[in-house]
N, C-alpha and C positions, 0 to 999 in steps of 0.2 A: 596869581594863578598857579596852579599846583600842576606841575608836569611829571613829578618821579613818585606817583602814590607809594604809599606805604601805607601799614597794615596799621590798623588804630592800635594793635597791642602790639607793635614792633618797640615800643623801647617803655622805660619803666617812668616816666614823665606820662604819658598815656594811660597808663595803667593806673598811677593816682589820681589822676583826672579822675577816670570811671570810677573805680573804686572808694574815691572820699566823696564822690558826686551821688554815686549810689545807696551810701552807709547811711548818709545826713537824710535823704531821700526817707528810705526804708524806716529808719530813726522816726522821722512826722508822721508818716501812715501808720505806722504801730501804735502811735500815742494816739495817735488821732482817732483808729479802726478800733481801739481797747473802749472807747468811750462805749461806740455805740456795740459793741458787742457784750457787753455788762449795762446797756439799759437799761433791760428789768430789773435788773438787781437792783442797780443807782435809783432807781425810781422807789422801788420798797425803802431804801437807806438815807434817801435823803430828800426825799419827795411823797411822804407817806399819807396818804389819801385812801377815802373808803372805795371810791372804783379806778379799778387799776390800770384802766384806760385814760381816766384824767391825769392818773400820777405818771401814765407813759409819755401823756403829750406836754407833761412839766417838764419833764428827764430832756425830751425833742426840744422844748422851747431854750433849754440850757446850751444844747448842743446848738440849734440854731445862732443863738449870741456869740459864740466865737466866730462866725464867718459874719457875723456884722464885722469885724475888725478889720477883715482881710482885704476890703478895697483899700483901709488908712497904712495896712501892712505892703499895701503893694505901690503904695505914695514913698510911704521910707525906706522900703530893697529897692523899688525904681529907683528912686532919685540915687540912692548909694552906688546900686550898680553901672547904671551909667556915669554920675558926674564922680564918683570917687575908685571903685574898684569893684568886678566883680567877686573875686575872693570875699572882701571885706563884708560884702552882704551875705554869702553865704556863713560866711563863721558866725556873724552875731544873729542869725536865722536860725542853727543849731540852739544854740543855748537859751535862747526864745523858746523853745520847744522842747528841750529835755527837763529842766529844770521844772517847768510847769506840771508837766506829767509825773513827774517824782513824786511830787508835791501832794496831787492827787492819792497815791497812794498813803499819806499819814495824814489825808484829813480825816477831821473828829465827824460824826453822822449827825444827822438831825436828831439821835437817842440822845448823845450827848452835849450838843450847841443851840441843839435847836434851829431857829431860821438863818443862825449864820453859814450852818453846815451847806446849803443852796446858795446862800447868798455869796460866799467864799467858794465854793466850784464853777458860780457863774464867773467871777472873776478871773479864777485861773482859766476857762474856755476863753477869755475873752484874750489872756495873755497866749493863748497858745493860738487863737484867731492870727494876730498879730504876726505871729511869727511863718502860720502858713504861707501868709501874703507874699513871701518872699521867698520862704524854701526851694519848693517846688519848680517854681518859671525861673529860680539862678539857678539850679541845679542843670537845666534842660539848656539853657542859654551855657554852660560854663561846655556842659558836655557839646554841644553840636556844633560851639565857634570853635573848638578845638580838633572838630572833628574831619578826617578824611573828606573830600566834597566829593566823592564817590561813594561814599557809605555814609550820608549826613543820614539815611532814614536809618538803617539799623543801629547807627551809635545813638542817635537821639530814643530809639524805644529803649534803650536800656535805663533811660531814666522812669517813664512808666512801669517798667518791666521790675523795677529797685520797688517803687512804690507798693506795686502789686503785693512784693515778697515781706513788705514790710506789715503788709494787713491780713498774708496768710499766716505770717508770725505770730501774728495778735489773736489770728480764730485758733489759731493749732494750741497755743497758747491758751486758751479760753475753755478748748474744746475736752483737753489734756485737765485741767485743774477740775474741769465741769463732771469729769468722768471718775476721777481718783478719788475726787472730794466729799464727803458728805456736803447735803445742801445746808446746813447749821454753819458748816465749817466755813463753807465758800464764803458767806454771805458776813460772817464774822470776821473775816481776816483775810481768807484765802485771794480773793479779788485784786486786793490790794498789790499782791505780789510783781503782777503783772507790768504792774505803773511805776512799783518804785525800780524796776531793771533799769530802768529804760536812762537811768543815770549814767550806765557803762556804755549804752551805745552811743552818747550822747558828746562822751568824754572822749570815745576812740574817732569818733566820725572829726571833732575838734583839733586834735590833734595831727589828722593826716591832712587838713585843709592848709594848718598851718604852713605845708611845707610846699605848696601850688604857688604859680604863677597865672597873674591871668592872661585869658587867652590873647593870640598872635593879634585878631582881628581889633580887640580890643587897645593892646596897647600902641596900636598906628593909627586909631583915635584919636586916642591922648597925646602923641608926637605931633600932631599938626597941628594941636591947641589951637583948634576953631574957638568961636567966640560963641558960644552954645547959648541959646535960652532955657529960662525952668521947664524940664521934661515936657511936663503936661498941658502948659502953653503951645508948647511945639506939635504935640499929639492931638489938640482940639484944632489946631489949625490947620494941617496938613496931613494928619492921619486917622483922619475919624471913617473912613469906607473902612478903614483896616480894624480900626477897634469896632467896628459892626460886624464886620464878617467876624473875627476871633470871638465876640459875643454871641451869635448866631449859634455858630458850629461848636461850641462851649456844652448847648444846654442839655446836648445829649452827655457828653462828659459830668456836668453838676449834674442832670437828673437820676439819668442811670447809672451814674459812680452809686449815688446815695441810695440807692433803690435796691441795688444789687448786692452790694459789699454793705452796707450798713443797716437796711431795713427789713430784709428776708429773716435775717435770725428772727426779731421782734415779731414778723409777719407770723412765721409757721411755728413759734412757740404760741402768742398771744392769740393768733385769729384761727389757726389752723388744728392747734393744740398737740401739736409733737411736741416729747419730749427735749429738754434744753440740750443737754449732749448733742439728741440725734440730731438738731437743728442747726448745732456748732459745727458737726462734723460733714454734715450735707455741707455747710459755706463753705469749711478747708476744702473739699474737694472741687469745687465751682471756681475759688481763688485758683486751686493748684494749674485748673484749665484756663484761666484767664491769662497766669503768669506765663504760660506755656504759649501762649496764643502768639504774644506779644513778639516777641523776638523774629518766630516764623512769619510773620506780617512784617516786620521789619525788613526782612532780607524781601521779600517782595515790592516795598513799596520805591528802592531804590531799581527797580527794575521799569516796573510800570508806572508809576508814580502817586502822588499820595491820593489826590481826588478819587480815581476810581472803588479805592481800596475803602476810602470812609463813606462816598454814595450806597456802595454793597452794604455797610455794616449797619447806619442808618435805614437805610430800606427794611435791613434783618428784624430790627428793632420791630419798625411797624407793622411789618404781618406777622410776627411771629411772638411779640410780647402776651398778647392774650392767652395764644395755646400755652407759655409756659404757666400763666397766672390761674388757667383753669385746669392744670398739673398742676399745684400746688394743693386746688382747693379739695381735689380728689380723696387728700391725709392719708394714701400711700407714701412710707418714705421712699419708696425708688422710684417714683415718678415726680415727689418733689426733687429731687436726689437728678432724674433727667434733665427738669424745668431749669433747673439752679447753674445747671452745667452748661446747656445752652446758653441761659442768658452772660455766662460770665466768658464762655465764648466769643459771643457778638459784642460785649465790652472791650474785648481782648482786639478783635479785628479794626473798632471805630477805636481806641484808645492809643494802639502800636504809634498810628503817624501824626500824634498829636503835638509832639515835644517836634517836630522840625517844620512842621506847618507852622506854628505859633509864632518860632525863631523867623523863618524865611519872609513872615509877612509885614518885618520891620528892621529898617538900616541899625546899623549899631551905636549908632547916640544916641536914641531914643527907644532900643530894644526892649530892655530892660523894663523902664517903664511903663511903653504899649504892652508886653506882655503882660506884667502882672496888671496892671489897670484893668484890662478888659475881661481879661481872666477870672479876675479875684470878684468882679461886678457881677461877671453870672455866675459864682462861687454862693455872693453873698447873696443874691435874689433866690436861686433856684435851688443851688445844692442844700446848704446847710437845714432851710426850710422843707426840701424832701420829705424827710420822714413825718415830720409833723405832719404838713399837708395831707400827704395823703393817708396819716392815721386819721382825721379829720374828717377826710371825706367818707372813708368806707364808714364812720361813726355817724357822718351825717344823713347819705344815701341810702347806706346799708348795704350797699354792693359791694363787695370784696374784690372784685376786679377794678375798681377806683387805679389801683397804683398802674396795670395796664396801660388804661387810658390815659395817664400821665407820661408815660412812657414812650407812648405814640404820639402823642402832640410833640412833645419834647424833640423828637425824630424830627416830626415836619421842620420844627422851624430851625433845625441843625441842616436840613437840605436845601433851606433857602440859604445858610449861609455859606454853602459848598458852591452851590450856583456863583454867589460872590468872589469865591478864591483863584487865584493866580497858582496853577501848579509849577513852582520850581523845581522839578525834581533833578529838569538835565542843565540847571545853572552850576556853574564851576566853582562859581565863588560868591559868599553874602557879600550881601551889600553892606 
């Protein structure tokens, strides 16, 4: 038990903590948010069909196939992060993830390969699936068991808060090239640029890891060398109420992460028909309020505690997703430009207290892997599949509000699983 708090940024051991926890962070969202913010483009280039609806839902089905990997990605960070090191899983989750995005940027197009040009991005999505499975829930796990037990909520959103900044990177990035560029240029070359960066973050984030220790909680774990069974034996036996509820309260994160941050460009360039720029620049601005959100959510939910904070954000979702979907449909940009900012808002409020919920709802021999397991499963069902689906639906229905309605169911069953949680907020110490 911690009796003499200190300040999470009182000495320079805390400071790499957050800092290499946040870089690695930022580093996956970036690669990750570059996909779906050059959709349309990836879809003309390597997905070339005569309606540009089916070559969208080709570019989605590419994107979906990486998070098929991310439950097997969150079998091989669990098991490392628990039975071998948390470091360790973070380091080879970096390089998972940089390298594939790189990569992205000198692949050949379907002008030139042909069908290997898709058949070779699914692959690397599927390599950079992999590497998700693990980034994200070590990074939140490395930051909050290190963290003050007086400030576990605010230090835990700075890993969401990394995330955030790491996908306004991607749109600012996007939105920057989308504005300077001719559309000839972009679509020849320019795109590309974006992907192959992503080497240097990939390389700094590596190298500050190197120099961590893993966290206090973790290595008096390891001191009493219990006689431990394989993770997910342990997880089906005795903590399956806990991977229900982390899956539950997940789906508003999978849906409206992908809804928000990844499908609005595609929405209001492809359905809406604003321009690509103004569509990039409406999302940086939505990002900049999400990433804004986070932090100030943060500093509340160690106060009041985290349940109250994500039933409000949840709630937000379902009466309030519609009005923004029918601001959108309006093709004013300042009203999409309103819609986009609310919703990334109400992401910002339900997303802050998600990195210390996750952690507090499992001991730490088997953290690691209940997190990413349950995580990465409504990762792989709900998120990834997002955009498709509900390009899908509005193509099927015809109603343009489809993704709404997805967005509100999504809500309900994140409130059943709020129902289910245990608020730790005034526990001193994880388990």
């Amino acid at each position: 038990m911690v009796t003499n708090r200190k300040g999470f940024f009182q000495n320079k051991d805390q400071i790499r903590v957050v800092l290499s926890a946040m870089i690695g962070n930022a580093l996956e969202w970036y690669d990750f948010a570059l996909y779906g913010y050059f959709a349309t483009l990836i879809a003309k280039l390597f997905f070339p069909m005569e309606d540009p609806v089916a070559s969208l839902l080709a570019t989605y089905g590419a994107f979906a196939a990486g998070f098929v990997m991310r439950p097997v990605g969150g079998l091989l960070f669990g098991y490392i992060g628990d039975q071998k090191s948390r470091k360790k899983a973070l380091q080879w989750s970096i390089y998972l993830m940089a390298v594939p995005t790189a990569a992205i940027g000198f692949l050949p197009t379907f002008e030139h390969i042909g069908w290997f040009a898709p058949i070779l991005l699914t692959l690397i999505r599927l390599v950079q699936g992999l590497s998700m499975g693990g980034e994200f829930t070590g990074s939140i796990i490395f930051i909050v068991e290190h963290a003050d037990p007086k400030s576990r909520g605010f230090s835990g959103s700075l890993a969401p808060m990394s995330a955030v900044f790491g996908i306004l990177l991607g749109s600012g990035i996007a939105a920057l090239l989308s504005t300077v560029m001719s559309p000839h240029s972009l679509s020849s070359w320019g795109w590309r640029i974006p992907f192959a960066l992503s080497i240097f973050g990939g390389a700094i984030g590596s190298y500050m890891r190197r120099m961590l220790a893993d966290p206090k909680t973790f290595q008096e774990m390891k001191a009493q060398k219990k006689e431990r069974t394989f993770p997910l034996t342990e997880l089906l036996k005795n903590y399956k109420r806990q991977m229900i509820t982390v899956f539950l309260i997940d789906l508003i994160v999978a849906v409206g992460f992908y809804i928000v941050v990844t499908f609005v460009v595609s929405y209001l360039e492809n359905f809406i028909k604003l321009p690509r720029d103004t569509a990039l620049w409406i999302s940086t601005a939505s990002m900049t309020a999400f990433m804004i959100t986070i932090p100030l959510i943060g500093l509340l939910i160690d106060r009041i505690g985290r349940k109250p904070v994500m039933v409000a954000g949840a709630i937000g979702f379902f009466v309030l997703s519609s009005f923004a979907f029918t601001g959108f449909l309006t093709g004013i940009p300042e009203m999409a430009l309103i819609s986009h900012v609310l919703l990334g808002i109400l992401m910002g409020i339900f997303w802050a207290p998600i990195a210390v919920v996750l952690v507090e709802c499992f001991p730490a021999e088997v953290r690691s892997s209940g997190i990413a397991i349950s995580h990465n499963l409504c990762m792989a069902i709900f998120g990834g599949s997002t955009p498709f689906v509900v390009t899908w639906l509005i193509q099927w229905t015809g109603d343009p509000l489809m993704p709404a309605y997805y967005l509100m169911t999504a809500s309900v069953g994140s409130l059943f699983g709020l129902m289910l949680l245990k608020d730790r907020f005034q526990d001193t110490e994880l388990l």
